[in-house]
C-alpha positions in Angstrom: 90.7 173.1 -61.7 91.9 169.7 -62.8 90.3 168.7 -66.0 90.1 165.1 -68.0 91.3 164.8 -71.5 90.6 162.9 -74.3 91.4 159.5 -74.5 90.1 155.9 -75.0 90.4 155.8 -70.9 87.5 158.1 -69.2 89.3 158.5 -66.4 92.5 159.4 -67.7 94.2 162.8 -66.1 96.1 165.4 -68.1 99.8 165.3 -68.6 99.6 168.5 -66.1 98.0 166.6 -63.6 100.0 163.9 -63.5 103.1 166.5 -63.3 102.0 168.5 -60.2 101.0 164.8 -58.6 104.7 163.8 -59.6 106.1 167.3 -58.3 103.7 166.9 -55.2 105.3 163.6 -54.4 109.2 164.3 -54.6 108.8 167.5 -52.8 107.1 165.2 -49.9 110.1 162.6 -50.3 112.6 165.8 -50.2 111.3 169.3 -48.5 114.0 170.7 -49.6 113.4 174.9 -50.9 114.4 173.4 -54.2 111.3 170.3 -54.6 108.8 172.8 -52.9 109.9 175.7 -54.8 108.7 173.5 -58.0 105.4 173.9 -56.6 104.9 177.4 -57.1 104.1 177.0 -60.4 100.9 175.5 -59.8 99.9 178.0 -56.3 100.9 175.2 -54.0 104.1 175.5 -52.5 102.9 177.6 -49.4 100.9 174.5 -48.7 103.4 171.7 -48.7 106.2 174.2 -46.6 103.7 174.3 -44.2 103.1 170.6 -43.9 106.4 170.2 -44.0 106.7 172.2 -40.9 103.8 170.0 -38.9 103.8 166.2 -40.6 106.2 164.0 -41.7 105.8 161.4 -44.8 106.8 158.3 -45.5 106.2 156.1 -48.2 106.0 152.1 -46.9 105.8 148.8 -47.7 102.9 146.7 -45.0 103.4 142.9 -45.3 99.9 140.9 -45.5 99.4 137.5 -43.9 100.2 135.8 -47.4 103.1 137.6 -47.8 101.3 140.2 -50.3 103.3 143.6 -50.3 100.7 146.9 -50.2 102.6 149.8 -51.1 101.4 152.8 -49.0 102.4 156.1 -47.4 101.9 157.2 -44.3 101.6 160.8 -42.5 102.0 161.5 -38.9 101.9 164.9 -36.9 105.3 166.5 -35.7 105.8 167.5 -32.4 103.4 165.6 -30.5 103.7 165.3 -27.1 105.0 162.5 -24.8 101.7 160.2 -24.7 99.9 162.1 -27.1 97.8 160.2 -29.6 96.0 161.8 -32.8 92.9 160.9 -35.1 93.5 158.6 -37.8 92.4 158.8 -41.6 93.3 155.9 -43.9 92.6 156.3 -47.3 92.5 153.4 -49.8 92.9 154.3 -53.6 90.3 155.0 -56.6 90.7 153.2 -59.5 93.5 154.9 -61.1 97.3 154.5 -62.2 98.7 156.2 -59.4 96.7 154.6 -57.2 97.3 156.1 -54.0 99.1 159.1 -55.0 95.5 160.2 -56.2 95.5 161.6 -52.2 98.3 163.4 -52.0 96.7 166.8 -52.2 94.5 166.1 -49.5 97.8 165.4 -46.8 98.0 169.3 -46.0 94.3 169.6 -45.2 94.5 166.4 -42.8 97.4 167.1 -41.0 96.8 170.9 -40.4 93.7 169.2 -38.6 95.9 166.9 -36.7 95.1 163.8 -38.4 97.5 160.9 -38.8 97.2 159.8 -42.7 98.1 156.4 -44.1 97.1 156.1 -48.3 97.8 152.4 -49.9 96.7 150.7 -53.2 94.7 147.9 -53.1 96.5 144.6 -53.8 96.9 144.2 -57.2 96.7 148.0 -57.9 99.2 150.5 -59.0 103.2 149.1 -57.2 101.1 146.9 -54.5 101.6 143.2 -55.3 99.3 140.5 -55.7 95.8 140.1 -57.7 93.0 142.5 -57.8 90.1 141.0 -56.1 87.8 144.1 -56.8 87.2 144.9 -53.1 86.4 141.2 -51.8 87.2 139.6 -49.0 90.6 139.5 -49.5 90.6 143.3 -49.8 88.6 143.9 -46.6 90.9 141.0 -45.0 94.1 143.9 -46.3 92.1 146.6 -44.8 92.0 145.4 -41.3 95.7 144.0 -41.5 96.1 147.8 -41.9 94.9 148.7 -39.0 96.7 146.1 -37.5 99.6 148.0 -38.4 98.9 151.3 -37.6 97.4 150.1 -34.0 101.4 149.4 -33.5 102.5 152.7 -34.2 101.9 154.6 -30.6 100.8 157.7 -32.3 97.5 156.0 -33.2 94.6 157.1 -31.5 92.6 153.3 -31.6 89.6 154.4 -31.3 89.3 157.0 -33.9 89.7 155.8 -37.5 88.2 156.4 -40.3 88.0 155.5 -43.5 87.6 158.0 -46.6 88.1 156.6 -50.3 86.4 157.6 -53.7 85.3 155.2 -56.2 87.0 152.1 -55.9 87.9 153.2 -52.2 84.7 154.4 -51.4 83.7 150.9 -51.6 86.9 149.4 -49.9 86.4 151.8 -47.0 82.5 150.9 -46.7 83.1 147.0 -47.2 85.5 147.1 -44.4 83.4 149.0 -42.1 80.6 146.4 -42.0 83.4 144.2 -41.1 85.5 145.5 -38.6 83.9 147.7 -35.9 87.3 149.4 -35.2 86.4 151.9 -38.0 84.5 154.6 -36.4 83.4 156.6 -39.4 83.3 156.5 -43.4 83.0 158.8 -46.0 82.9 157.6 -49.2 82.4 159.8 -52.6 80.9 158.2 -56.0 80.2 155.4 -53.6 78.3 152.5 -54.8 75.5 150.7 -53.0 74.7 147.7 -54.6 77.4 146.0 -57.3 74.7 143.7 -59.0 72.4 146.5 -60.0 75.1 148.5 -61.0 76.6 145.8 -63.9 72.5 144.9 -64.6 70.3 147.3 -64.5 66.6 145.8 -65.5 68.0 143.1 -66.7 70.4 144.9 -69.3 74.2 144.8 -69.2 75.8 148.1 -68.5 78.7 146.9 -71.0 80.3 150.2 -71.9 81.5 151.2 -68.1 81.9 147.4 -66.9 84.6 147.4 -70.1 86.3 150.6 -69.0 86.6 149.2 -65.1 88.1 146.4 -67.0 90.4 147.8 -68.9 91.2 150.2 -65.7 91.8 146.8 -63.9 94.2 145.6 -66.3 92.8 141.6 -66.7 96.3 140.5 -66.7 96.6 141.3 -62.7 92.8 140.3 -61.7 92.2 137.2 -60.2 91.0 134.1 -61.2 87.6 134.6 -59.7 87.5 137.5 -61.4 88.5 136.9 -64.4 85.7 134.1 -64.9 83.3 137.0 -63.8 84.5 139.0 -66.8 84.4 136.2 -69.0 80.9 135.3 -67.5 79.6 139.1 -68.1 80.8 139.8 -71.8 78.8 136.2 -72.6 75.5 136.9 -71.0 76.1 134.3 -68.4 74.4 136.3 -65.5 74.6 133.0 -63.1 74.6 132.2 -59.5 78.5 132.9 -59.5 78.5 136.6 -60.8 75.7 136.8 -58.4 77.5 135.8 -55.6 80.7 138.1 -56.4 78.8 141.1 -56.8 76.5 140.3 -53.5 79.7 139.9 -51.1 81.0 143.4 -52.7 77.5 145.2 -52.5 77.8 147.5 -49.2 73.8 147.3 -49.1 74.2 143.7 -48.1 76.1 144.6 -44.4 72.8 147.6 -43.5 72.4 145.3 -40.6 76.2 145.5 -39.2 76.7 149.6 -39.8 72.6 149.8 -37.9 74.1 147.7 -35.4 77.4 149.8 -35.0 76.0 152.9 -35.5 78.7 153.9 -37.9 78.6 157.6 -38.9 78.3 156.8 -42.9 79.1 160.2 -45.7 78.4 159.3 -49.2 78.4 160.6 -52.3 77.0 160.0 -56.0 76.4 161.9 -59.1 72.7 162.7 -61.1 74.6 161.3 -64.2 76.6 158.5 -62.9 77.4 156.2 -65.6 79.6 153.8 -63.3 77.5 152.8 -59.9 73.6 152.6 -59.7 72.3 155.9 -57.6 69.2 154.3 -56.9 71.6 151.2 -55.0 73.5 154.2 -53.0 70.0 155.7 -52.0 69.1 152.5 -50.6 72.1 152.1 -48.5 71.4 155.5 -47.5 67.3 155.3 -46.6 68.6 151.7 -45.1 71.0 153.2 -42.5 69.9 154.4 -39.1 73.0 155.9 -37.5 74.7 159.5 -38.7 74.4 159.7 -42.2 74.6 162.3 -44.9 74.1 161.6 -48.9 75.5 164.6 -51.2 74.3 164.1 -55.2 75.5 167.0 -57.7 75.5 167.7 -61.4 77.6 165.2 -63.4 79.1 162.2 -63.5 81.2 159.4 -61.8 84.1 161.4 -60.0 83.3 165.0 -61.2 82.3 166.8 -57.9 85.3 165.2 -55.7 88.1 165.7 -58.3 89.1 169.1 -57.3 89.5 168.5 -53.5 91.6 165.0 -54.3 94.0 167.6 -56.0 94.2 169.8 -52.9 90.9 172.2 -53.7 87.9 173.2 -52.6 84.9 170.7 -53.7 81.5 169.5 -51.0 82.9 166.0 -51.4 85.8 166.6 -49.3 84.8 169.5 -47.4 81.8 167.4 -46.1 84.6 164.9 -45.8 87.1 166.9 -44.0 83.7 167.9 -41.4 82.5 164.9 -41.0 85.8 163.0 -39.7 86.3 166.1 -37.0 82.6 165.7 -36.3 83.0 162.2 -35.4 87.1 162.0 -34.6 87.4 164.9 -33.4 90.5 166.7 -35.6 90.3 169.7 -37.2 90.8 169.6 -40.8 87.5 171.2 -42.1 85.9 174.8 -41.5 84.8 174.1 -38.1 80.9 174.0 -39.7 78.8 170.6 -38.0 78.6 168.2 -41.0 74.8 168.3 -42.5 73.1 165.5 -41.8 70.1 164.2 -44.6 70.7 165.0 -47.9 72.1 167.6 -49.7 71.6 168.1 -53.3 72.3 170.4 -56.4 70.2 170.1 -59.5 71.0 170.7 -63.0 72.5 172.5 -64.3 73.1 174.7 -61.3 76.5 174.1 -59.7 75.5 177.1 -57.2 72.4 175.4 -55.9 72.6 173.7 -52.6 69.5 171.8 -51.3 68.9 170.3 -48.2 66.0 167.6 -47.2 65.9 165.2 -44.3 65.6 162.2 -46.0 64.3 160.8 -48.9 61.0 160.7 -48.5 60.8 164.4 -47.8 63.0 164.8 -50.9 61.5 163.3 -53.8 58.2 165.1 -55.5 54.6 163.5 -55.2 54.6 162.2 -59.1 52.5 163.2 -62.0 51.4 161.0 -64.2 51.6 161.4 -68.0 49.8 159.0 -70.4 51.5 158.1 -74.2 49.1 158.5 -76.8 49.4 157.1 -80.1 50.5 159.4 -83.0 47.8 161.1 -84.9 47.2 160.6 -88.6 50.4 161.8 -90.4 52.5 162.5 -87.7 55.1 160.5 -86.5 55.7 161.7 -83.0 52.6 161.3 -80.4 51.5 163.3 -77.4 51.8 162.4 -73.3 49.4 164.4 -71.1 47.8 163.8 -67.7 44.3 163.5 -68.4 42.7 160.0 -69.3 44.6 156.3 -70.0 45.0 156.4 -73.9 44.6 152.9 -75.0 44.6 150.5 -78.3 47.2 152.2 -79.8 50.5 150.9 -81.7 54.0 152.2 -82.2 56.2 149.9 -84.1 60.2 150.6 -84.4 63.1 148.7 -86.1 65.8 147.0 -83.7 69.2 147.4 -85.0 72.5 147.9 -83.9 73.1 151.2 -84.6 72.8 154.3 -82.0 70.2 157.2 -82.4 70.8 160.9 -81.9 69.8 160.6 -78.0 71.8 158.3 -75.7 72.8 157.9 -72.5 76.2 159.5 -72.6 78.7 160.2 -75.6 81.1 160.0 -73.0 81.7 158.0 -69.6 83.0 160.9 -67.2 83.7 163.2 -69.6 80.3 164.2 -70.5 79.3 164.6 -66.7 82.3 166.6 -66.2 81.3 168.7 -68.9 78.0 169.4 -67.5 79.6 170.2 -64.3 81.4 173.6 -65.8 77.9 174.4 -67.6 77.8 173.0 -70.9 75.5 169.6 -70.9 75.7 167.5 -74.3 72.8 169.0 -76.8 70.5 166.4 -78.2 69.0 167.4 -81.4 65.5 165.2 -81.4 64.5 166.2 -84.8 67.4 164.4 -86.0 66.0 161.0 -83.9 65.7 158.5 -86.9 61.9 157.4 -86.3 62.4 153.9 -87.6 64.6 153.3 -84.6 62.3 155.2 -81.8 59.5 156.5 -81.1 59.1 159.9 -79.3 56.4 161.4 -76.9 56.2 165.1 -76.3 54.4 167.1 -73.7 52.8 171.0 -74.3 54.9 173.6 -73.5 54.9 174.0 -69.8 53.1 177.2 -68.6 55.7 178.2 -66.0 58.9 176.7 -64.8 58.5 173.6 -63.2 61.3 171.1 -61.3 61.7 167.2 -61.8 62.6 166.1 -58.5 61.9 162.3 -57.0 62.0 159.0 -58.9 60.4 158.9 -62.3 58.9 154.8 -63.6 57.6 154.4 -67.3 54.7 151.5 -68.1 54.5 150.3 -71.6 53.7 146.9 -73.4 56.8 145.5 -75.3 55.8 142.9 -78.3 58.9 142.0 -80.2 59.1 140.0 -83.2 61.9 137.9 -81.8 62.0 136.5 -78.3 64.0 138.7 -76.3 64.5 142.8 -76.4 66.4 145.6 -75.3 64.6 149.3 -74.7 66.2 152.6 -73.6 63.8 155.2 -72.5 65.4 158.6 -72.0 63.2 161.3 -70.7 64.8 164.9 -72.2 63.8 168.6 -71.8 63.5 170.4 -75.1 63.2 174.2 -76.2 60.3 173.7 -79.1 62.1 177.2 -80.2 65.6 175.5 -81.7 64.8 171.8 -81.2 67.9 171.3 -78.7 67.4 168.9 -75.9 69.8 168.2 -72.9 69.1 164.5 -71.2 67.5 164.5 -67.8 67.5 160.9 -67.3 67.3 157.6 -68.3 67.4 153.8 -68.3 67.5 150.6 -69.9 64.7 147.4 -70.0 65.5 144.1 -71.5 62.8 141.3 -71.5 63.2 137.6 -72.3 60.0 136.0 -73.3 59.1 132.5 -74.2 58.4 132.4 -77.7 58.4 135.8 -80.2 55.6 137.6 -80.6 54.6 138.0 -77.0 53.2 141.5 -75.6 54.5 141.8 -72.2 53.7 144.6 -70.0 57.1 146.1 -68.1 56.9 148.7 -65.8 60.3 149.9 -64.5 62.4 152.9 -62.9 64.5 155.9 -64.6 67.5 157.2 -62.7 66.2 160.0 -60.1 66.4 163.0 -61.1 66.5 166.8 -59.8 66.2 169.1 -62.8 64.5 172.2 -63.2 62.9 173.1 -66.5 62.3 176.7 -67.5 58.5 178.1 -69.0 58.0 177.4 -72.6 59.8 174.0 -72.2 58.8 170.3 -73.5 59.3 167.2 -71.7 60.3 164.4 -74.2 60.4 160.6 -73.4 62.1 159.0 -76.2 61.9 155.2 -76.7 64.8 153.5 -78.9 66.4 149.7 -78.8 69.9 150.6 -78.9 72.8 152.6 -76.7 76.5 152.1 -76.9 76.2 152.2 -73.3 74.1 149.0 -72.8 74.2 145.7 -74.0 71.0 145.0 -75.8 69.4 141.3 -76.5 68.0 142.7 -80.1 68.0 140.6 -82.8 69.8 142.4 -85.9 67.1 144.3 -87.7 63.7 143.3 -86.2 61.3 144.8 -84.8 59.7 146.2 -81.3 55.9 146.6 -81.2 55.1 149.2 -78.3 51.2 148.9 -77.2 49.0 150.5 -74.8 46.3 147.6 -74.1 42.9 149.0 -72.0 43.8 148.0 -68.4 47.6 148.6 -68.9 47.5 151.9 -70.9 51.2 153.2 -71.2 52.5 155.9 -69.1 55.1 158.1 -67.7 55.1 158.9 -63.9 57.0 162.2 -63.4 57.9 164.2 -59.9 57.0 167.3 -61.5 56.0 170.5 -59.2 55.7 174.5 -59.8 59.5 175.7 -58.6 59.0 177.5 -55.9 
């Protein structure tokens, strides 16, 4: 399995990776025994002498309108017949160095299905010219230029393409979908729904992973527009401008034009996605009305679909592979219909495998759980259902310093370590109480599942005008004091003048987690995560209240597991 490594870049592959990717590429180029045989070393020869056999590869150069070059590749069946037209697949690169040589390991599955292939780089990515617009207009404007060129090529079957991209692709391929009706079917894995709530979530920067897309980006080749967006973002300047960039981008913008096309839409997303907001991509998913299918799994931003970019098995691209046969009519997959609804795995269970019709049938009926203020000499507090618990006070110290829990250690890497079975332990004992205050449930009687959409209520009274909270809701074993995260989020308020109580009542990620007998649920309250940009005035403080009328509370989708 391919693995990341270490390295200021979350998304960075290993030096092995990059090898086989390398290896993969010149034995493409050159089929000779000698490039394939190279192969062997990492199990995959068999596969490209075989493709070698039915598809032929290309790597291109397609000129845009402006004269923009796009570098891409293309793959096209052997041996067709006279007449004989094929499905088409175009898949536009993640966010990564090797741009669209990310793909490569997926040509042998596609073309043993009868696909035509054509991989590029966005403009501005990778060895494609011209400025990265961060899938704008320009981009989608490239995207159906693309077509353009592969409608000339006789081998194209016009009226089935699709589009199938992760990440950054994911949201290429969905962008131009809404835009151009030619596409007859998308799948698009760690897809994001909405670009806006995924830089600001409750009014808080998501800093950490808008610096990493950043420096992914590489500022020197963004454009202009883009450039004043970054520029905008890192100040606080969240104007009618960034506003506007991240609207045009935002696929949950265009539900009208894929309801009124009835495009067959496969996306993907992540529990623990650090990048894109899940909550956005279930939107765009409870929004659409044609064929659709929503997969979310253990991890983080581009764990589940790794494997299957590289050429093995993951439910990204197997749902992938089944959905562009159901609705193009190759035969790249297992010959399995594509599930429709939503399909699921919850944590920490890569073996699970869930299956709901939508949404609503999905998430739990919720529970709720009311804070209580910390008896006399302690300095944690209960949450129970039971009765509102009002007129208390909790009262913790803003500074710029993180606490034993956060959101992440990692971007990616932490996900990916959950994903092979060993999710980050918290140690909440540790939790310096000055900078949070912690709630803690009674062991729970039998083993229960968090499943649905979870929303915490508490009165905020800073000292200063403004503040920044992270709630993070954990499961502990009351046995050793470990805790692994089963979700989270971010609330920052801006208030007229310091001093004011204001009552905010806002989401945590969804969340599917099951929690074994003998467990504690713990929502832990801080000011400050490396992950978010916080409006805290050095050193502080944050008031937490419960007045009668808006007692403080934590709704949970909590149920028996059945």
């Amino acid at each position: 399995m391919s693995t990341y490594v270490p390295s200021d870049n979350p998304f960075a592959l290993s030096a092995e990776d990059l090898a086989r990717i390398d290896a993969i590429r010149e034995a493409l180029l050159d089929p000779s025994p000698r490039r394939i045989g190279r192969l062997d070393q990492w199990g995959v020869a068999d596969e490209y002498e075989i493709y070698a056999e039915i598809a032929e590869y290309r790597e291109v150069r397609i000129g845009m309108a402006d004269g923009t070059l796009i570098d891409a590749a293309l793959s096209v069946p052997r041996n067709l017949a006279p007449g004989q037209t094929c499905p088409t697949v175009v898949l536009p690169a993640p966010l990564i160095g090797i741009g669209r040589n990310a793909y490569l390991g997926m040509l042998p599955r596609w073309s043993r299905g009868g696909y035509a292939v054509l991989a590029y780089s966005q403009r501005g990515l990778a060895d494609s010219d011209g400025e990265i617009h961060v899938a704008g207009p320009q981009d989608v404007a490239d995207a159906s230029e693309v077509i353009d060129w592969l409608a000339g090529h006789d081998v194209v079957d016009r009226d089935r393409i699709g589009f199938f991209g992760s990440s950054y692709g994911a949201g290429t391929s969905l962008l131009v979908a809404a835009k151009d009706q030619r596409v007859k079917a998308v799948a698009g894995t760690s897809a994001w729904g909405d670009l806006f709530t995924s830089l600001h979530e409750n009014g808080t920067r998501h800093l950490k992973a808008f610096e990493a897309l950043v420096q992914l980006f590489g500022e020197e080749r963004c454009s202009k527009e883009f450039r004043r967006v970054i520029e905008k973002i890192r100040a606080n300047t969240i104007d009618d401008e960034v506003r506007e960039f991240a609207r045009v981008r935002s696929p949950r913008q265009y539900l009208e034009a894929y309801n009124h096309a009835r495009t067959p839409i496969l996306l993907t997303t992540a529990w623990h996605e650090t990048i894109f907001s899940v909550p956005a991509v279930i939107d765009l998913f409870s929004g659409l009305t044609g064929a659709k299918s929503l997969l979310v799994q253990v991890g983080d931003h581009g764990n589940g679909e790794l494997p299957g970019l590289f050429g093995l098995i993951s439910k990204p691209t197997e749902m992938a592979y089944r959905w562009m046969d159901h609705h193009l009519g190759g035969s790249a997959g297992d010959g399995a219909t594509p599930q429709f609804g939503i399909r699921s795995e919850y944590m920490h269970n890569l073996l699970s495998d869930l299956s709901h019709p939508d949404w609503a049938s999905y998430a739990l009926p919720r529970r709720r759980f009311h804070l209580a203020g910390a008896a006399a000499g302690q300095g944690d507090a209960q949450m129970a259902d039971g009765q509102p618990q009002a007129d208390w006070s909790r009262s913790i110290r803003a500074a710029r310093q993180d606490i034993e829990v956060l959101v992440a250690p990692k971007l990616v890497q932490t996900g990916l370590a959950e994903r092979v079975g060993m999710p980050h332990v918290y140690k909440t004992a540790e939790v310096d109480r000055e900078l949070a205050a912690i709630w803690t449930t009674a062991p729970l009687e039998q083993p229960m599942r968090v499943q649905g959409d979870l929303e915490v209520r508490v009165t905020v009274k800073p000292v200063a005008k403004n503040a920044t909270i992270v709630a993070y809701l954990l499961d502990c074993d009351p046995a050793t004091g470990r805790a692994a995260i089963i979700t989270n989020a971010p609330y920052t308020l801006t208030n007229e003048q310091a001093g004011q109580a204001t009552t905010v009542t806002f989401p945590l990620q969804p969340a599917h987690y099951v929690l074994a007998k003998g467990r504690q649920l713990q929502l832990v309250i801080g000011t400050h995560d490396h992950f978010f940009a916080d409006a805290n005035d050095e050193a502080s403080t944050i008031e937490l209240i419960s007045p009668k009328g808006t007692e403080s509370y934590l709704d949970i989708p909590l149920s028996p597991l059945s």
